[in-house]
C-alpha positions in Angstrom: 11.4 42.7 -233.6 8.4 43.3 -235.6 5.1 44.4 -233.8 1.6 43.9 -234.5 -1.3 45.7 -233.1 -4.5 43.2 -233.4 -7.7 45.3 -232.5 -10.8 43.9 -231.0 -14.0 44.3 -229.4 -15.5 41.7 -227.3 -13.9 40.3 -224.0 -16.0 36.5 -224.7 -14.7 34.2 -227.2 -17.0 33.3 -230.3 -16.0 32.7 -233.7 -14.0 35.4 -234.8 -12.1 36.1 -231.7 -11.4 32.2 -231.3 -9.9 32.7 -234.9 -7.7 35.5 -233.5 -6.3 33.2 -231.1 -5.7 30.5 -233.8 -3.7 33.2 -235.9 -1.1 34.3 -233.2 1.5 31.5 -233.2 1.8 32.8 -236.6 3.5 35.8 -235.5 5.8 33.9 -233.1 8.9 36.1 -232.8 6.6 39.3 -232.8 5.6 41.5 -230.2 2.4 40.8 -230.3 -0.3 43.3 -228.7 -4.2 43.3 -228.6 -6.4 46.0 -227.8 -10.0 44.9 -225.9 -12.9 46.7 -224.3 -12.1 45.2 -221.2 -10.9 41.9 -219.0 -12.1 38.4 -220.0 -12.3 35.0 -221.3 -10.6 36.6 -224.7 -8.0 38.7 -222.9 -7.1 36.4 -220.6 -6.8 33.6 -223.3 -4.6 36.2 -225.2 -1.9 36.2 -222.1 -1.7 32.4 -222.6 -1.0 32.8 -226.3 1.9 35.2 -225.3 0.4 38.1 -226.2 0.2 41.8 -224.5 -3.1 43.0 -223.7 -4.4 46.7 -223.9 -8.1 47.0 -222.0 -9.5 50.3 -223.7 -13.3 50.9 -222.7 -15.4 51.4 -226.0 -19.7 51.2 -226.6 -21.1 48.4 -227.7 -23.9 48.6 -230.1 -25.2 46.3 -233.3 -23.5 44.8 -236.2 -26.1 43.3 -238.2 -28.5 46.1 -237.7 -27.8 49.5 -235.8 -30.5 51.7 -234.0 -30.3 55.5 -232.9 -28.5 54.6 -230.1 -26.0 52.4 -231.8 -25.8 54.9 -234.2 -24.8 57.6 -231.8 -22.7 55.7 -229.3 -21.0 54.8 -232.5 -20.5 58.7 -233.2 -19.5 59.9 -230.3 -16.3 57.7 -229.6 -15.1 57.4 -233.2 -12.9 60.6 -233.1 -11.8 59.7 -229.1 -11.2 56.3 -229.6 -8.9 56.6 -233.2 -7.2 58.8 -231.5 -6.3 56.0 -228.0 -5.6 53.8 -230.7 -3.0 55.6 -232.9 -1.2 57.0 -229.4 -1.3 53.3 -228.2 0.6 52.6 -232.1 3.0 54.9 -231.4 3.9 54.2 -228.1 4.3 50.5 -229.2 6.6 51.1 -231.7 3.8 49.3 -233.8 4.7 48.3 -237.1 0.9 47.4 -238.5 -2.0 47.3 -237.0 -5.0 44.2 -237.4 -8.6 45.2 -237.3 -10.0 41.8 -236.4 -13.5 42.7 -236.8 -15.8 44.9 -238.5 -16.9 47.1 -235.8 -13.2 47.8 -235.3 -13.0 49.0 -239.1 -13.9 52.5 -238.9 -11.6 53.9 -235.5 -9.1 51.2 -236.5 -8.5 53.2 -239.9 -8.6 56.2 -238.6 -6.1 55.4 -236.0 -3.8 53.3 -238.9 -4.0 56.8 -241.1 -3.0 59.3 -238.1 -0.1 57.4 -237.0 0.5 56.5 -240.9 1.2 52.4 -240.5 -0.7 49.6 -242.6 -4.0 48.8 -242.1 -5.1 45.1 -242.6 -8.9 44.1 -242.0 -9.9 40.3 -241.0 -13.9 40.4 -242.4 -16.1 38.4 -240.7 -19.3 38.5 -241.7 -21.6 40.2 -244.9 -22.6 44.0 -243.8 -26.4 43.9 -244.3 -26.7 47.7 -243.2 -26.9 49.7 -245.9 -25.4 53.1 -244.1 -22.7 50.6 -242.6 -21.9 49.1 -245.7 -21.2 52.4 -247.5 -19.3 53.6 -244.8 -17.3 50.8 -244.7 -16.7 51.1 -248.8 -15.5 54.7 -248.0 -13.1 53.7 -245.7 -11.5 50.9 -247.2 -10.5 52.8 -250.4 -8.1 55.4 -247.8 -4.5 54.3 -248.1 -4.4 52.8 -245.1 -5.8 49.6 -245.7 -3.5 47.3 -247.2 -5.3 44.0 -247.3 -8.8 42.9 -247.1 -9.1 39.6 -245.9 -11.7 37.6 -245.8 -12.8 33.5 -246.0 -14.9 33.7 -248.9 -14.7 35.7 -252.2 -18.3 37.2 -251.0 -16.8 38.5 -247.9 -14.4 40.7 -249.8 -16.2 41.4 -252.7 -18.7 43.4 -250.4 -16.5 46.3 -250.2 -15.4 47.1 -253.7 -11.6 47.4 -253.7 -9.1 45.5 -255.3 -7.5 44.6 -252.2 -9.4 41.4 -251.1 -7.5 38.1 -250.5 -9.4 35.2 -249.8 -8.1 32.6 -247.2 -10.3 30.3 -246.5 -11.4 29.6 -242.6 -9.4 26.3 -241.2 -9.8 24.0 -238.2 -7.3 22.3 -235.7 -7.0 19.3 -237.4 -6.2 17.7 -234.6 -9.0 18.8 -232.6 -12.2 18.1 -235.1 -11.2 14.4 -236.2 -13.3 11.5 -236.5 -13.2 9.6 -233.4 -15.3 6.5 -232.8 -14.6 6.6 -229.2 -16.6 10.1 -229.1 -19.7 8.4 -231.0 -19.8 5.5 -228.9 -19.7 7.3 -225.8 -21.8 10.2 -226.8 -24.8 8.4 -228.4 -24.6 6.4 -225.3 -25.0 9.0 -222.6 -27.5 11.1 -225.0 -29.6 7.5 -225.3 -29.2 7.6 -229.0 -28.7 4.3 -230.7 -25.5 3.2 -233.0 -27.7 2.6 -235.5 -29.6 6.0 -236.0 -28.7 8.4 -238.2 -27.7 11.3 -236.5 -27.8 15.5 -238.6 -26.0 18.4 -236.3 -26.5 21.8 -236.9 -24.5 24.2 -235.1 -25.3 28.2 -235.1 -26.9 30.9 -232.8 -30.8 31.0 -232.6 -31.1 34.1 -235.3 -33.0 34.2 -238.6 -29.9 34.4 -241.0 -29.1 30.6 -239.4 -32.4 29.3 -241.2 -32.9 26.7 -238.4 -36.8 27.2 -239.3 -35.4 25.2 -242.7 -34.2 22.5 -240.5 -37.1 22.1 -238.4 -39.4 22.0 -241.5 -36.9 19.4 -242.8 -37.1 17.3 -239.6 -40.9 17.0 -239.3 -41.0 15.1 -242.7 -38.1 12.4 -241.3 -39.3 11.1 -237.9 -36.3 8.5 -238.5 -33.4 11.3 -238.3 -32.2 12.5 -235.1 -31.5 16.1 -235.3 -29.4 17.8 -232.6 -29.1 21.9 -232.7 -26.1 23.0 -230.7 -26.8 26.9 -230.1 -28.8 29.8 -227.8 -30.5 32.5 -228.9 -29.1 36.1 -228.5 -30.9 37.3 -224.8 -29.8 40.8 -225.9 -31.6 40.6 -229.0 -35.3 40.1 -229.1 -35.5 39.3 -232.6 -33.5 36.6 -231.5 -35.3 35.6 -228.4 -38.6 35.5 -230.4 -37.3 33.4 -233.1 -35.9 30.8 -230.6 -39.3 30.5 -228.8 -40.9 29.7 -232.9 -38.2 26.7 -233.2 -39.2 25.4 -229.8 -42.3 25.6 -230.2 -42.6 24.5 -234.1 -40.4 21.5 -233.5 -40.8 17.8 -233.6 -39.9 15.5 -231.2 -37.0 14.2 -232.7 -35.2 17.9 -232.3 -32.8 18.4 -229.7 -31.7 22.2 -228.9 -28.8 21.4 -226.8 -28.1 25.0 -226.3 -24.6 26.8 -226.8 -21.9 24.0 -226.4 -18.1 24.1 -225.4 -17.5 20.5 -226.5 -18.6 20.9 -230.3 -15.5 18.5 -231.8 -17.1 15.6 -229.8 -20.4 16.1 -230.4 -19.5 16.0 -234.2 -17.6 12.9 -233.9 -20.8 11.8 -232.2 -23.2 12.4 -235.5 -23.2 11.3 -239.1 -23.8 14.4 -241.2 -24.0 18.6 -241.1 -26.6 20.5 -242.0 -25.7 24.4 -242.5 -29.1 26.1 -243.4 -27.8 29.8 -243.3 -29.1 32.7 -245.7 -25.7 34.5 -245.8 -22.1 33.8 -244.4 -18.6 34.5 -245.1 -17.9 30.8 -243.4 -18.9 29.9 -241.5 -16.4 28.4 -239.5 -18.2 24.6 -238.8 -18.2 24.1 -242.3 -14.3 23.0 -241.9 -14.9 21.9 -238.4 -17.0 19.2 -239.8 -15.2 18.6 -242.8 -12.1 18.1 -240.5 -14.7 15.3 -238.8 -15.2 13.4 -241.6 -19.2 14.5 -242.2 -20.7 14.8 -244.8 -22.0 18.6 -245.1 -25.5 20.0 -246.4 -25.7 23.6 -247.0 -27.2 26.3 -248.5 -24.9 28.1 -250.9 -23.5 30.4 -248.9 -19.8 31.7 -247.8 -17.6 29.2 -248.2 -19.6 25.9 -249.1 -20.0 26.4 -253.0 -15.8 26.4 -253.4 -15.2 23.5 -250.7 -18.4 21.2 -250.8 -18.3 18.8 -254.5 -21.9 17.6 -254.9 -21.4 13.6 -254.1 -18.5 13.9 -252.9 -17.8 15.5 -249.7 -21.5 16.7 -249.6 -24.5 18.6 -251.4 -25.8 22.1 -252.2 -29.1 23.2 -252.2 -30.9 26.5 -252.9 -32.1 28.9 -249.4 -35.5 27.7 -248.3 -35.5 24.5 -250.2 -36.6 21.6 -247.7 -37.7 19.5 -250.7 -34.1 19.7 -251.6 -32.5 19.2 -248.1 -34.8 16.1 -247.0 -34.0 14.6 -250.4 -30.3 14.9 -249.4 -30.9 13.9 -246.2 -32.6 10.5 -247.4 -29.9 9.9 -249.7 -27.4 9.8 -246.6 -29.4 7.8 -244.4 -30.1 5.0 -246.9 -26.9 5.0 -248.3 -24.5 4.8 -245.2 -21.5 3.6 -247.2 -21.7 6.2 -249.5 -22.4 8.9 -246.5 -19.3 7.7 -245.0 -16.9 7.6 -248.3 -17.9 11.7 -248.6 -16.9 12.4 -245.2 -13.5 10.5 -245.7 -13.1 12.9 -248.9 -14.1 15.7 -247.2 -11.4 14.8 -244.0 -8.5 14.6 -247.1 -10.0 17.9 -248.3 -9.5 19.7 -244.9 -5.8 18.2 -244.9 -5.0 19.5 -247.8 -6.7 23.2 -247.9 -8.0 23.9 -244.2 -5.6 23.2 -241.6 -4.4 25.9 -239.2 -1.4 26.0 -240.2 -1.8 26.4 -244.1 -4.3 29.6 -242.7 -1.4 31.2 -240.3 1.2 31.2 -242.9 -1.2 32.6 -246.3 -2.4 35.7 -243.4 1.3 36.0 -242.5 2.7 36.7 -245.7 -0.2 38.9 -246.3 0.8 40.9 -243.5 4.4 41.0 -244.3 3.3 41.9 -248.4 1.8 44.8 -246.5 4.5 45.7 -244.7 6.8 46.2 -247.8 4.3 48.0 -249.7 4.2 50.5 -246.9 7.9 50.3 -246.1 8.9 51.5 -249.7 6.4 54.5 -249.4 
């Protein structure tokens, strides 16, 4: 029985790690193992799947942006925690190991090239970090890594290796579906009327988000609802200070509903998306909306300029540009026919590129290409 040896670093559950969890029926008939930092809502959502879990302590410390101390916490367990990882490999008769984010990158190569098995990397997000970034560039040209896999050509093009394969994020279609039953009873215990015209946007509180676009956006359309479904980062000040501008710069017909575990209903609930982000691989409610039948504004970021087909399923518009987005938004409000045949196209889109199941079978096979390469070696 094949094994796989998925590596990760939170115990909570946000996007990447909920994709994790998506991607293991895929390897049904697997041993299945996943290494953590310790117990949680992941690793305990990972024993439900079916899978094995390994708690073994590591730092935490920045992504996006990395400090001394990130730096150095990041140093000193490099060497100590490659090394856990390759013994773990080789106790468990692992036959490839899966770093599912970047902060696993580095140790989870390491570890790939001492116990001399295939590395595949599952890429996230864009490395802003310039010493990060070339670190990363280093590593991913070592034998070791296999595949590079990431939702949008951006994502993989960051590192500079041939060995990118895009696969495109996907949704439960089952799960995100349109649902009138959901709008009905949502508008009606949030007080908002059938009639209204309802925009979601759904991120954390940080700058790359651009909910300040949003906001600027919504003070020029007293008539739009606009509901923000995520919390700043209260271990991040940058964060914490850029929530308190929104609050405070916003117009009464806001809503910051905070971080939300029932994000499928609320986006039955509303009649368009609005993704405002400055970079992204995804991001992941791009096809969770699609999947609902919405209608999808965005900046052209990650994903959106391959999936979204001006006047069709949605519009593009340029970072910063709230000329552009209220025009789009005006367009969709006074034309509710036409706002609703773009979210029907963009609901047979999602059938037919972003279901789960299309995603678990194109990473499978990129697993198993990997694993012939490295078998005839």
């Amino acid at each position: 029985m094949p094994s796989i040896l998925f590596l990760e670093v939170l115990t909570e559950i946000k996007g990447g790690q909920r994709m994790l969890l998506d991607l293991m029926p895929a390897f049904s008939g697997w041993e299945r193992h996943v290494v953590v930092p310790g117990l949680g809502p992941l690793s305990d959502e990972v024993e439900r799947a079916g899978g094995l879990v390994h708690v073994m302590p590591m730092a935490q410390y920045g992504l996006l942006t990395k400090g001394a101390l990130d730096v150095l916490a990041f140093a000193r367990e490099l060497g100590s925690l490659s090394r856990r990882v390759a013994k773990l490999s080789r106790q468990l008769g692992a036959d490839v190991l899966f770093a599912n984010s970047s902060r696993a990158f580095a140790w989870g190569t390491l570890a790939a090239q001492q116990a001399r098995l295939p590395m595949i990397w599952q890429a996230h997000n864009l490395l802003v970090d310039a010493k990060t970034l070339h670190l990363t560039r280093t590593l991913a040209r070592l034998p070791a890594v296999q595949r590079i896999i990431g939702y949008s050509p951006s994502a993989t093009r960051q590192f500079h290796t041939g060995k990118g394969a895009t696969v495109p994020l996907a949704v439960d279609l089952t799960t995100y579906r349109p649902s009138e039953t959901n709008r009905s009873q949502l508008r009606a215990a949030m007080g908002i009327s059938p009639e209204t015209f309802v925009v979601a946007h759904v991120g954390d509180l940080i700058p790359l988000k651009g909910q300040t676009l949003l906001v600027e956006a919504a003070g020029q359309l007293p008539q739009v609802r606009f509901l923000v479904l995520g919390a700043p980062r209260q271990d991040q000040p940058s964060s914490v200070g850029y929530a308190n501008d929104l609050y405070a710069g916003a117009s009464s017909n806001v809503g910051f509903l905070g971080e939300r575990h029932d994000v499928p209903e609320i986006l039955a609930a509303v009649d368009a998306l609005v993704i405002t982000s400055t970079q992204e691989t995804g991001p992941r409610v791009l096809a969770e909306a699609m999947a609902t039948a919405l209608p999808v504004i965005s900046t052209k970021v990650g994903m959106a300029p391959d999936l979204l087909r001006p006047g069709e399923t949605g519009y593009l518009i340029e970072q910063n540009d709230a000329a552009g987005l209220i025009a789009c938004l005006q367009a969709l409000a006074a034309d509710r026919a036409s706002a609703k045949m773009m979210g029907l196209n963009a609901r047979r889109l999602a059938e037919d590129e972003l279901s789960i199941e299309r995603y678990r079978i194109r990473v499978r096979s990129l697993v198993e290409e990997a694993l012939a390469i490295a078998s005839e070696r």
